[in-house]
ROKE-38834 format. One record per atom (N, C-alpha, C): residue number from 0; residue in three letters; atom name; x, y, z. Coordinates in steps of 0.05 Angstrom, whole numbers, plus 5000, padded with zeros to 4 digits. Layout:
% ROKE-38834
- NUM|ala|CA|X|Y|Z
...
END
This chain:
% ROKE-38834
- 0|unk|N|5196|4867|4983
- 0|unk|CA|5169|4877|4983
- 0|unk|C|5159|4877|5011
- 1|unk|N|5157|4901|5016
- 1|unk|CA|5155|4903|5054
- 1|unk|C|5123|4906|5057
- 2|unk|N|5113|4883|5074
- 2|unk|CA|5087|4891|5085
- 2|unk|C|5099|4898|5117
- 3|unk|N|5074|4912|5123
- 3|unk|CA|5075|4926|5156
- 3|unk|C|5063|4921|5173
- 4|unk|N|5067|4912|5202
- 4|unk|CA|5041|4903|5219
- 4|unk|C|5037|4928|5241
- 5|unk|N|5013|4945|5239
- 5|unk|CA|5010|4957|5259
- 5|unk|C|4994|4956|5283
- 6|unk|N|5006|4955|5306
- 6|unk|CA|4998|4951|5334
- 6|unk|C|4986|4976|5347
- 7|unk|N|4957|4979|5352
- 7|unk|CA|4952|5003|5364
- 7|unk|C|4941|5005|5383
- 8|unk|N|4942|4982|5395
- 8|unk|CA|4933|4982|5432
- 8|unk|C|4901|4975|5424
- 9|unk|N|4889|4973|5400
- 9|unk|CA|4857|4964|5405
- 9|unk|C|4860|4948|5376
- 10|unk|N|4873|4945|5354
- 10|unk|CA|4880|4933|5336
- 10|unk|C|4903|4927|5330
- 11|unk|N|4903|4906|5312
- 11|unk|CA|4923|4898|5295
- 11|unk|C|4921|4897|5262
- 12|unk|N|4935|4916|5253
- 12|unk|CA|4924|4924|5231
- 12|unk|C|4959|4910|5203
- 13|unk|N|4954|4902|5178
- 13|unk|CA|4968|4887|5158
- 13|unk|C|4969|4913|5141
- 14|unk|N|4992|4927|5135
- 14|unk|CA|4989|4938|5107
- 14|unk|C|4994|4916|5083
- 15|unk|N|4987|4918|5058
- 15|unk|CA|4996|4907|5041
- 15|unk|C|5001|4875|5049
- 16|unk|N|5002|4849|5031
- 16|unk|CA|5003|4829|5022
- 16|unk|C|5024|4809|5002
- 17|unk|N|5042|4828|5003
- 17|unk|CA|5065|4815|4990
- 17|unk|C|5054|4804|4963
- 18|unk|N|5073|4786|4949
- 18|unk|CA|5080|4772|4924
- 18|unk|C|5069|4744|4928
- 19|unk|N|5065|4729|4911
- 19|unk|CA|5058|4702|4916
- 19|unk|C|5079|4690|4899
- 20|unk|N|5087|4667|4907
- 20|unk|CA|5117|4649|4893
- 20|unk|C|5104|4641|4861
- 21|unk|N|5119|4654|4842
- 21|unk|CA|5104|4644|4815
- 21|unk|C|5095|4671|4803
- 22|unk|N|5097|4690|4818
- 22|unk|CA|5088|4717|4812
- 22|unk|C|5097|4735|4787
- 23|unk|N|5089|4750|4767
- 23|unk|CA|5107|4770|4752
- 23|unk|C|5090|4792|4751
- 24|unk|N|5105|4812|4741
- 24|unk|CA|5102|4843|4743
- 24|unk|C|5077|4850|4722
- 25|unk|N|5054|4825|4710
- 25|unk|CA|5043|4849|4700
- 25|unk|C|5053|4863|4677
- 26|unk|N|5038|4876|4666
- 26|unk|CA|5044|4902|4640
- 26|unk|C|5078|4911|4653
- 27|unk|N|5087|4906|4669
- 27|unk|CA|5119|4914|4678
- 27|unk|C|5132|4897|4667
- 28|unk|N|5123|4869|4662
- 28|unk|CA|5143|4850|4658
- 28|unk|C|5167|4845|4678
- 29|unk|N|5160|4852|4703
- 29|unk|CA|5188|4850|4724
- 29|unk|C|5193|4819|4736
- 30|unk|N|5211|4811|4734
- 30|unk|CA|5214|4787|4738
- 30|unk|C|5227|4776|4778
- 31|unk|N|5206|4761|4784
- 31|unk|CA|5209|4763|4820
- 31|unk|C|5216|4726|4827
- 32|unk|N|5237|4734|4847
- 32|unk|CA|5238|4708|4855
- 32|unk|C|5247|4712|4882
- 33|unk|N|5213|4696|4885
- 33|unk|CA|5195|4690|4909
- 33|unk|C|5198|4664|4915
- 34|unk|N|5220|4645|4943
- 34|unk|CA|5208|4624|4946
- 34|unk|C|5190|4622|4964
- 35|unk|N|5173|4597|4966
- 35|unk|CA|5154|4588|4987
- 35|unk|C|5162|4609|5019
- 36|unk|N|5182|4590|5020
- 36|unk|CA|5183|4600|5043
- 36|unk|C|5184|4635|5051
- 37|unk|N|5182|4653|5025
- 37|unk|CA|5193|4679|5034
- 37|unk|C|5154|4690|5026
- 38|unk|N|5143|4677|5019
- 38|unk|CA|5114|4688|5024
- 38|unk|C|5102|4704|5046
- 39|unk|N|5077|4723|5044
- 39|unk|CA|5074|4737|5065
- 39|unk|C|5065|4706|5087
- 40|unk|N|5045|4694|5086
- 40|unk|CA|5038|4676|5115
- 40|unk|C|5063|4669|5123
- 41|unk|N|5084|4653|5105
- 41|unk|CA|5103|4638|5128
- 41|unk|C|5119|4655|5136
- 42|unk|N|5116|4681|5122
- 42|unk|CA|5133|4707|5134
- 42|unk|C|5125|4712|5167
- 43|unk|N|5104|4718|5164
- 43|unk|CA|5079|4724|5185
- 43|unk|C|5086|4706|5216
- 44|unk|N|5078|4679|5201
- 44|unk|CA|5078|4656|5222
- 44|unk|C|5110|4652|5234
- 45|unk|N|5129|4659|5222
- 45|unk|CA|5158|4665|5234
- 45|unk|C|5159|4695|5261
- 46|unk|N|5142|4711|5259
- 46|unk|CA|5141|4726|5277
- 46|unk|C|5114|4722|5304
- 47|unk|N|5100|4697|5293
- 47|unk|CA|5084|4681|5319
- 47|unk|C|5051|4695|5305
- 48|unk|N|5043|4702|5279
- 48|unk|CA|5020|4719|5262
- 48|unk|C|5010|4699|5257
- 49|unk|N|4982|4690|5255
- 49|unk|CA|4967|4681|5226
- 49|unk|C|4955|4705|5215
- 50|unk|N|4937|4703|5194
- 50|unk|CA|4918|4712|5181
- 50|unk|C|4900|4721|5193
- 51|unk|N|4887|4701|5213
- 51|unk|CA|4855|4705|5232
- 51|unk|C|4870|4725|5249
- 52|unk|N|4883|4728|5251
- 52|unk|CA|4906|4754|5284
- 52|unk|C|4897|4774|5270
- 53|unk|N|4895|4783|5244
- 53|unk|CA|4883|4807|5239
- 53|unk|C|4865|4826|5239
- 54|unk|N|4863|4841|5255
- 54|unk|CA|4834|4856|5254
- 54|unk|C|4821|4871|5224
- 55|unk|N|4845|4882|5206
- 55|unk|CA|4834|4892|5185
- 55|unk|C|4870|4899|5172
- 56|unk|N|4860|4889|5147
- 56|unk|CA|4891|4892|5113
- 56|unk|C|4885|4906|5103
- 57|unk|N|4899|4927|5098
- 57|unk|CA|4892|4959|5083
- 57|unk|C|4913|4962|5068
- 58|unk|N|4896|4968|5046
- 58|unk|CA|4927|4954|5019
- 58|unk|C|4931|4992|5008
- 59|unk|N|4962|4991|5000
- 59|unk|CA|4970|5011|4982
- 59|unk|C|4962|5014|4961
- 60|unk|N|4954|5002|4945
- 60|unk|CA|4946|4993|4914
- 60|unk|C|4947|4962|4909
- 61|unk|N|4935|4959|4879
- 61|unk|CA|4921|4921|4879
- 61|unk|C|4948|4908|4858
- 62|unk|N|4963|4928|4858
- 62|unk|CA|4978|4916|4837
- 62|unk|C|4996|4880|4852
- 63|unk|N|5001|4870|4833
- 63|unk|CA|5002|4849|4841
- 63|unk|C|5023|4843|4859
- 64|unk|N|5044|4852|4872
- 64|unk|CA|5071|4853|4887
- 64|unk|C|5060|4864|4908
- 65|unk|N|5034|4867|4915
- 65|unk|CA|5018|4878|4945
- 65|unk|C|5005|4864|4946
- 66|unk|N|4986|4847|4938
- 66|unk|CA|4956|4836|4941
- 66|unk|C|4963|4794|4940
- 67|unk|N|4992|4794|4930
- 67|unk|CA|4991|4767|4934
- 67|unk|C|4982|4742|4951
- 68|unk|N|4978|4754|4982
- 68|unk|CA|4977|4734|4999
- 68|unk|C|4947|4743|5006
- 69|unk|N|4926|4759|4995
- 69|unk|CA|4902|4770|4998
- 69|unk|C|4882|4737|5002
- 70|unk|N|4880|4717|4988
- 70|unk|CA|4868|4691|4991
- 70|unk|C|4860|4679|5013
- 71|unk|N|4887|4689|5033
- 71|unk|CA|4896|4673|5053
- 71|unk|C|4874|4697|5080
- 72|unk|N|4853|4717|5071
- 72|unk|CA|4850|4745|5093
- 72|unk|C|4819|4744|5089
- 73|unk|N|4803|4742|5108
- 73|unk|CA|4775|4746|5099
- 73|unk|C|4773|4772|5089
- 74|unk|N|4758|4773|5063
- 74|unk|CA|4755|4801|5049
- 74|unk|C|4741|4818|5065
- 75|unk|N|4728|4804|5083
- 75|unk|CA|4714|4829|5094
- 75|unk|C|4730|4837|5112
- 76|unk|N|4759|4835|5119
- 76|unk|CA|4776|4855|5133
- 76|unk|C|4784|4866|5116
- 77|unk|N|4794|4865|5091
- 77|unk|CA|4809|4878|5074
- 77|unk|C|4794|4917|5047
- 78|unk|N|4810|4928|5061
- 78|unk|CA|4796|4951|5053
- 78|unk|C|4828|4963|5028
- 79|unk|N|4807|4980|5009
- 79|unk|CA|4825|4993|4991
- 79|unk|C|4807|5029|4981
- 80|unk|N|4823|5040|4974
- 80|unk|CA|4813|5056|4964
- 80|unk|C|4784|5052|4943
- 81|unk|N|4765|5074|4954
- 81|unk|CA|4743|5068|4919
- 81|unk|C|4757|5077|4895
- 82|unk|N|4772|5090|4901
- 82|unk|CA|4790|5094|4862
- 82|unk|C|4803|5077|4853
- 83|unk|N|4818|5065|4882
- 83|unk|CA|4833|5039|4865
- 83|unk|C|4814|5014|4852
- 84|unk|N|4796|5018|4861
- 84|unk|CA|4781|4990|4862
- 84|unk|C|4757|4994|4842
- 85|unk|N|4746|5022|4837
- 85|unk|CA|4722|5018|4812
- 85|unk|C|4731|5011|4795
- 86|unk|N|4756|5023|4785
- 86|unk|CA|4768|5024|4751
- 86|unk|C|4767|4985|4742
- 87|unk|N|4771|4967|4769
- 87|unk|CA|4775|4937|4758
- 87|unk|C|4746|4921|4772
- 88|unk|N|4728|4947|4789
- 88|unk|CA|4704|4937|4788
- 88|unk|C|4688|4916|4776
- 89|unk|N|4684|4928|4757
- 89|unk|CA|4661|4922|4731
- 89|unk|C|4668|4920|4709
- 90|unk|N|4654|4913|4684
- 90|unk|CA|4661|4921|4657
- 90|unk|C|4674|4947|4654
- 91|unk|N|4683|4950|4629
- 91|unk|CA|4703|4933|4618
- 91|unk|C|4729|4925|4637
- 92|unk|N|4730|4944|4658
- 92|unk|CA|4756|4953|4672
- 92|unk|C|4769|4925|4680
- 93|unk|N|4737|4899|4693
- 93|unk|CA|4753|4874|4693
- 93|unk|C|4760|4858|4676
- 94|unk|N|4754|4864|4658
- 94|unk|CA|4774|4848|4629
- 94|unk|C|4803|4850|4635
- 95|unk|N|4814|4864|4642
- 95|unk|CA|4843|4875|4654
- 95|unk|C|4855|4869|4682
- 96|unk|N|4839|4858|4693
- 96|unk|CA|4842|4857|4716
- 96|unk|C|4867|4846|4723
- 97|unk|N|4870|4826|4714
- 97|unk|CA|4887|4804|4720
- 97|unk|C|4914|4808|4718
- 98|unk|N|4921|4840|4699
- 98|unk|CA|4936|4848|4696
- 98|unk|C|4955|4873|4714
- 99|unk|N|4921|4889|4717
- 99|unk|CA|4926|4905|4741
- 99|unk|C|4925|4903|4767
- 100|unk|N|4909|4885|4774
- 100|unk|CA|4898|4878|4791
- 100|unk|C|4896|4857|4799
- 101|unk|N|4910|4829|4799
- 101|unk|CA|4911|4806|4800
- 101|unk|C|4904|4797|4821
- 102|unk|N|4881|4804|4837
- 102|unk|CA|4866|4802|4858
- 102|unk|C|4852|4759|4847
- 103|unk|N|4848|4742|4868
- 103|unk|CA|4829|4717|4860
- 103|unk|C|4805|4728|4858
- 104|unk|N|4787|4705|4833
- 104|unk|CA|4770|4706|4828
- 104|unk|C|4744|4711|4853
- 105|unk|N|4726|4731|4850
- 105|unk|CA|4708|4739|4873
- 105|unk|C|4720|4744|4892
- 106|unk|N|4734|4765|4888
- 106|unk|CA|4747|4777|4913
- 106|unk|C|4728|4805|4911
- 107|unk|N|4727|4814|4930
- 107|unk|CA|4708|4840|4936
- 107|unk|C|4710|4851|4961
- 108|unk|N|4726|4869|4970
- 108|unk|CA|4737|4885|4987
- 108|unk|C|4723|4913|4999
- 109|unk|N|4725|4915|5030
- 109|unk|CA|4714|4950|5027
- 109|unk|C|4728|4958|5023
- 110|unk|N|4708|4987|5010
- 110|unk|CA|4733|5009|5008
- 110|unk|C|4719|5033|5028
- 111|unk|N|4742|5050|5014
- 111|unk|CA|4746|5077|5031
- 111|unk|C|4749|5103|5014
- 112|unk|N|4729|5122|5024
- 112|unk|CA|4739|5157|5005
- 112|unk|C|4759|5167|5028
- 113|unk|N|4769|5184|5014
- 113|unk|CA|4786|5197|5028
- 113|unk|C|4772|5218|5035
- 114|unk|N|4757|5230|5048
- 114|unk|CA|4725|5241|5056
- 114|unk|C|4743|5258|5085
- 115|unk|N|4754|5256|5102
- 115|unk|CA|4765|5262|5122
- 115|unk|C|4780|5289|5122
- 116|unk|N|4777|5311|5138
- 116|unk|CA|4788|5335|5136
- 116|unk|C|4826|5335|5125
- 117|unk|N|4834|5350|5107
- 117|unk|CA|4857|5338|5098
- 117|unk|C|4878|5357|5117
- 118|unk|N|4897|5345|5117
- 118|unk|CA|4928|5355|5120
- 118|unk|C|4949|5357|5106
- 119|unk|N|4975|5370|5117
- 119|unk|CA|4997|5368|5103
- 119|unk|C|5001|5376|5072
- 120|unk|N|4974|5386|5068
- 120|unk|CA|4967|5384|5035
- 120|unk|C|4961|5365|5020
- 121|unk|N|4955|5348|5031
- 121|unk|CA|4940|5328|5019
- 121|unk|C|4905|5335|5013
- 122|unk|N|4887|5325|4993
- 122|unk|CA|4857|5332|4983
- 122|unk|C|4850|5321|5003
- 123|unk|N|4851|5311|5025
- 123|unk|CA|4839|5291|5044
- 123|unk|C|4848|5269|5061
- 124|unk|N|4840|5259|5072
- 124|unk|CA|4846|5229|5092
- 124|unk|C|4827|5209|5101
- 125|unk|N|4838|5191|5103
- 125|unk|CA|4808|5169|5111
- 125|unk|C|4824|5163|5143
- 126|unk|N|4808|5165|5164
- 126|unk|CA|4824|5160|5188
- 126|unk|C|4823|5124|5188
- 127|unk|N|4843|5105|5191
- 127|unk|CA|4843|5081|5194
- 127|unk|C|4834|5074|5212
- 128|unk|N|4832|5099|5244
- 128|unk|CA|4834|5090|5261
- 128|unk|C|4817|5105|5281
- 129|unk|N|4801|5110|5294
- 129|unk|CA|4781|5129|5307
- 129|unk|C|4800|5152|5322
- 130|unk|N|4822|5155|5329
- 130|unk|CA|4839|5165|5348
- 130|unk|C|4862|5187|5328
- 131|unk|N|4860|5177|5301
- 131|unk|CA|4881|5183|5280
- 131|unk|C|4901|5183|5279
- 132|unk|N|4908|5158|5292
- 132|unk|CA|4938|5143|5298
- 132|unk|C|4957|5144|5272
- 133|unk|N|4942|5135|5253
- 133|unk|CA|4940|5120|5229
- 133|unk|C|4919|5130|5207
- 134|unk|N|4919|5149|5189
- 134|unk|CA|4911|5153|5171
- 134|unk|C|4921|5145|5127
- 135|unk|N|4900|5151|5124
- 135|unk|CA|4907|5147|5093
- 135|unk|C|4912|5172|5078
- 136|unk|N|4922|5172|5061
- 136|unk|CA|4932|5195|5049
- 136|unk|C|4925|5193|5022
- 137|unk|N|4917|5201|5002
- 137|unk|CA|4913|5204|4978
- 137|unk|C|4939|5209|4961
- 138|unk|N|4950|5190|4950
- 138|unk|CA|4974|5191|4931
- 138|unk|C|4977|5185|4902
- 139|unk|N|4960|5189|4888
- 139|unk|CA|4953|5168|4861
- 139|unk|C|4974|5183|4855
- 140|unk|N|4979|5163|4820
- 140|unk|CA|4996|5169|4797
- 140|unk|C|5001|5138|4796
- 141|unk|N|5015|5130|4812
- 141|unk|CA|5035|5104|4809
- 141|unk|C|5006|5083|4801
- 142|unk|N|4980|5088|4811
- 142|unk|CA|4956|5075|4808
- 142|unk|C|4939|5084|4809
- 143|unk|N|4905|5079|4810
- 143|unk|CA|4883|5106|4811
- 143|unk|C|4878|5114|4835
- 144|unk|N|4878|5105|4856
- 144|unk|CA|4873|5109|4891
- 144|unk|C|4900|5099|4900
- 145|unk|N|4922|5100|4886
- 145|unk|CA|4948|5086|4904
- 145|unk|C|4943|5103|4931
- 146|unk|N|4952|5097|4953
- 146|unk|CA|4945|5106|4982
- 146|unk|C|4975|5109|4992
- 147|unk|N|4973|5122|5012
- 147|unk|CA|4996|5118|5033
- 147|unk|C|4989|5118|5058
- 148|unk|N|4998|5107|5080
- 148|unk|CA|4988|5117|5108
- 148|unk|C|5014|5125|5125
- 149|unk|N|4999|5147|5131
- 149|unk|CA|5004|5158|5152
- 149|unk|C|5013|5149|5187
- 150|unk|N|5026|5134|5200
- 150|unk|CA|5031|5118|5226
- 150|unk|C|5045|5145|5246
- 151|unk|N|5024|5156|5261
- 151|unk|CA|5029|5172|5283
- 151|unk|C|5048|5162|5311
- 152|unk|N|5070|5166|5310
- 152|unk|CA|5087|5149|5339
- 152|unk|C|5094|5154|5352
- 153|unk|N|5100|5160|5378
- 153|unk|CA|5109|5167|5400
- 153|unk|C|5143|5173|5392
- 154|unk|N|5150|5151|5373
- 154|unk|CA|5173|5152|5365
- 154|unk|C|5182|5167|5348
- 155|unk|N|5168|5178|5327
- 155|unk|CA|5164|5201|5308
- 155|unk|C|5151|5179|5286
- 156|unk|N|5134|5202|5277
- 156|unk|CA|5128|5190|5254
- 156|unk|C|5126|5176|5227
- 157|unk|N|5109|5170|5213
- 157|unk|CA|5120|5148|5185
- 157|unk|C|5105|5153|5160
- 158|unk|N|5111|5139|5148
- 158|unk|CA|5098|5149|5123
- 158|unk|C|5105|5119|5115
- 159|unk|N|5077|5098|5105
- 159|unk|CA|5086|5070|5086
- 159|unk|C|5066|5077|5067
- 160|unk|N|5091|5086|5042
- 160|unk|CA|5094|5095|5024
- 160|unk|C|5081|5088|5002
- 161|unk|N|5082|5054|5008
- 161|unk|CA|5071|5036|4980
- 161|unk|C|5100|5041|4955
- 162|unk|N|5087|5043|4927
- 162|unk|CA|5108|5056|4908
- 162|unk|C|5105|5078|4896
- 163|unk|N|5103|5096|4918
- 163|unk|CA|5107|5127|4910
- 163|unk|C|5131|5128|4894
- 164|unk|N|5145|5126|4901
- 164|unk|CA|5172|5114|4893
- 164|unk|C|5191|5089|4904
- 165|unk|N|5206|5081|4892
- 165|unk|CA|5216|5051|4911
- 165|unk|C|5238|5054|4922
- 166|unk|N|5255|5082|4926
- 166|unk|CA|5264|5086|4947
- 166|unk|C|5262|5113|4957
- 167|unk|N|5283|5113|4978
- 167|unk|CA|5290|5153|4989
- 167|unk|C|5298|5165|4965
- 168|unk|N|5319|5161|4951
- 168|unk|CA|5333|5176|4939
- 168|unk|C|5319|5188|4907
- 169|unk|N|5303|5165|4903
- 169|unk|CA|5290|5173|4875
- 169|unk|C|5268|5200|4891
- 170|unk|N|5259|5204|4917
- 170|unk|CA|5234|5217|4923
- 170|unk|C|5258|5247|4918
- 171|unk|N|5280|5245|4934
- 171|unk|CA|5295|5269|4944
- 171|unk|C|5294|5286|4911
- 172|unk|N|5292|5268|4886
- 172|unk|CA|5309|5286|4863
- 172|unk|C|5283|5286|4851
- 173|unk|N|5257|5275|4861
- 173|unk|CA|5226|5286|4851
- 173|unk|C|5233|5264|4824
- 174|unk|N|5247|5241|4822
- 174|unk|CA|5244|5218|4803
- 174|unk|C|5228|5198|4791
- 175|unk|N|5215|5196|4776
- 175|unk|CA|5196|5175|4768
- 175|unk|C|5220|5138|4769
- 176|unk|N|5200|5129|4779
- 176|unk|CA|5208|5103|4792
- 176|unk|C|5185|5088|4781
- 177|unk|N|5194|5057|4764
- 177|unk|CA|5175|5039|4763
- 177|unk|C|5153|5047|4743
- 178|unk|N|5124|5036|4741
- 178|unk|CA|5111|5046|4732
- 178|unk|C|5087|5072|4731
- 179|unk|N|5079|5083|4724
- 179|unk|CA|5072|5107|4724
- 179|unk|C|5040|5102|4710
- 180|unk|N|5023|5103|4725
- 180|unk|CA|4993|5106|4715
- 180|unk|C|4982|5123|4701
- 181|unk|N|4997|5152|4719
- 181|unk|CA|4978|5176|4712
- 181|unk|C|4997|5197|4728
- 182|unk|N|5028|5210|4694
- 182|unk|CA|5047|5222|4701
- 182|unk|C|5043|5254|4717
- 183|unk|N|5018|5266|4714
- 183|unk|CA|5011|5291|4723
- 183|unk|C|5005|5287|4754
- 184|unk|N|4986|5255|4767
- 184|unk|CA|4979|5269|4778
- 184|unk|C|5002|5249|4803
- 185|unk|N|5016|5242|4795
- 185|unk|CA|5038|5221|4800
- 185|unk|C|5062|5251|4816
- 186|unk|N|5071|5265|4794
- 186|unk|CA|5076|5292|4791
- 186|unk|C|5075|5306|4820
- 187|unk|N|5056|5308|4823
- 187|unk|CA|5035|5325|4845
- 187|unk|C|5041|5307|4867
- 188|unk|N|5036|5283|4869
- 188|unk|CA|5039|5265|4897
- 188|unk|C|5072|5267|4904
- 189|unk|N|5085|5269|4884
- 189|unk|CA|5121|5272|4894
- 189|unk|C|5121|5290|4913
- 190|unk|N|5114|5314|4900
- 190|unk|CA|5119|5340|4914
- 190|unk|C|5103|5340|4933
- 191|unk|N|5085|5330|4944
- 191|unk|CA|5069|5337|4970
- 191|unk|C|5084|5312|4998
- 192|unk|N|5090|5297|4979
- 192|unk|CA|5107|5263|4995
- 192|unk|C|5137|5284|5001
- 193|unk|N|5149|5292|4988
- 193|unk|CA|5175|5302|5004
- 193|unk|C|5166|5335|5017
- 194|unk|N|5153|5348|5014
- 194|unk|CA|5143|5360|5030
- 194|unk|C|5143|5351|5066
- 195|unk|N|5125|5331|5065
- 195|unk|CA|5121|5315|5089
- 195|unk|C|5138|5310|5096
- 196|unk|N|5165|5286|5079
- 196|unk|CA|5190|5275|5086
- 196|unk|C|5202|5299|5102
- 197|unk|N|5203|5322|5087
- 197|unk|CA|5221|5343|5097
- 197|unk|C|5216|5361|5116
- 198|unk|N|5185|5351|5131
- 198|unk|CA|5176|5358|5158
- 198|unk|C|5186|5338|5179
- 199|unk|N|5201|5314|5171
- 199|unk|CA|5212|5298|5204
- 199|unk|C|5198|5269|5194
- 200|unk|N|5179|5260|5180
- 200|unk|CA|5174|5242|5177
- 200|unk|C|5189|5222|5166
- 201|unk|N|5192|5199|5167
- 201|unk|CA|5203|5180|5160
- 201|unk|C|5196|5167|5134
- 202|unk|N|5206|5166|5117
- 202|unk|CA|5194|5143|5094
- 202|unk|C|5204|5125|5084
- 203|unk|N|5182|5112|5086
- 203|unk|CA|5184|5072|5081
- 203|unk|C|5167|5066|5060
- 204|unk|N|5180|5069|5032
- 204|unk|CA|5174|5049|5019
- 204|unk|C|5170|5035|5003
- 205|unk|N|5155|5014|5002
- 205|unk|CA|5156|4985|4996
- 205|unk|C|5164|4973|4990
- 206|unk|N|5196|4987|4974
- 206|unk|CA|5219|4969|4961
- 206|unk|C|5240|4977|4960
- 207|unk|N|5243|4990|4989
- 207|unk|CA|5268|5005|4993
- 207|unk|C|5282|4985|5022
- 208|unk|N|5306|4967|5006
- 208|unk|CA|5326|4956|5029
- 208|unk|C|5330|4978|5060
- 209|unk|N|5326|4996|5055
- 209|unk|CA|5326|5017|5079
- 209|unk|C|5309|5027|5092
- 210|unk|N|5279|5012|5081
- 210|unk|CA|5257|5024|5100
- 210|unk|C|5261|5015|5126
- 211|unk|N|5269|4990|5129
- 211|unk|CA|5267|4984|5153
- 211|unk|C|5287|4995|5181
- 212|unk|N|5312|5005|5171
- 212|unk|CA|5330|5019|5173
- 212|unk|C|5315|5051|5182
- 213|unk|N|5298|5059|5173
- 213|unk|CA|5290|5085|5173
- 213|unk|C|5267|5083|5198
- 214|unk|N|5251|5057|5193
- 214|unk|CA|5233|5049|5224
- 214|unk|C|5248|5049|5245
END
C-alpha cells in the first residue's frame, strides 16, 4: 500500500495514509497483514518524517487501506474530494461509514471540487498547488470522488493512481481490479487513465510492487 511524499520547493505534501495493523478490507473482506512496525508513522519516521513535517495529506479515496494512519494528521491538513466525502457525510450515508469509510470518530476534513479548467480529458482539476505542479484529477468508479494526482517533473511525469486499478497490466487490457463502486463510470476513468499512460506518463498505483520501479 504505497503512500507518496511530495516535495515542491514551498511544500511538503502526503498522498494517502496507509493501513493500520489490525486492519480488514471492509465489504472486500481482504485480509492484510500489517505489522507495527510496517505502519505509515514508523514508515515515515525511518525516512527522518513525522506527521507535524506535513504541510497538507490529500487522500485518493477514504477506503480503509488509505486513511489508516489519518489519527496520527491534524484534519485540518487533510483534504479529500466533496464526492468522496458527502455520501459518508451525514445521514444515512454515516451509518456505513465504518465500512466505507473507516475514517475515527469526528474526523472532518477539507475538501475539494474539481472546479479547475480540465485536461487530458478529464471533467476537471483541482490544482494542489498554485503553480500546477501537482493537480487532482477526477477518477471515480472504484469510489464516489476516488481522485488521482497528477505530479508534474522535470523528470517526466506521474500519475498516483490510488486504485484505479492495482496494477499496470490490469489498466493496459481496460480490466476491472478489486472493488468497483460505480461500473460505468469506473468504465470511463480506465479509458481516459491509459489515454494519459499512453502520452509518457508514468503510473503508480497504490498496489502495484512496480510503482516504485516506474518512479
Amino acid at each position: 500500500m504505497w503512500s507518496w511524499i511530495i516535495e515542491t520547493g514551498s511544500e511538503l505534501i502526503l498522498v494517502d495514509a496507509g493501513a493500520r495493523p489490525g486492519a480488514t478490507g471492509g465489504v472486500t473482506r481482504t485480509a492484510f497483514d500489517i505489522s507495527p512496525a510496517e505502519a505509515l508513522v514508523p514508515q515515515l519516521a525511518r525516512l527522518g518524517f513525522k506527521p507535524d513535517d506535513f504541510d497538507r495529506v490529500v487522500l485518493t479515496h477514504l477506503h480503509g487501506d488509505h486513511v489508516g494512519a489519518l489519527v496520527a494528521f491534524d484534519p485540518r491538513r487533510v483534504w479529500v474530494a466533496e464526492a468522496e466525502w458527502a455520501p459518508v457525510a451525514r445521514f444515512p450515508g454515516s451509518l456505513l461509514r465504518f465500512m466505507t469509510a473507516p475514517v475515527y470518530r469526528g474526523f472532518s476534513p477539507r475538501t475539494f471540487e474539481f472546479d479547475a479548467p480540465s485536461i487530458h480529458g478529464f471533467s476537471g482539476t483541482w490544482p494542489v498547488t498554485l503553480g500546477g505542479s501537482v493537480l487532482g484529477l477526477p477518477t471515480p468508479g472504484h469510489s464516489p470522488g476516488h481522485t488521482s494526482f497528477l505530479v508534474r517533473r522535470e523528470e517526466g511525469d506521474v500519475l498516483l493512481a490510488g486504485d484505479v486499478t492495482y496494477d499496470l497490466p490490469a489498466l493496459r487490457d481496460q480490466r476491472d481490479q478489486g472493488f468497483i463502486g460505480d461500473v460505468d463510470k469506473h468504465h470511463d476513468t480506465l479509458r481516459r487513465v491509459l489515454s494519459l499512460v499512453q502520452s509518457g506518463v508514468a503510473y503508480l498505483p497504490s498496489h502495484d510492487p512496480e510503482s516504485p520501479n516506474r518512479l
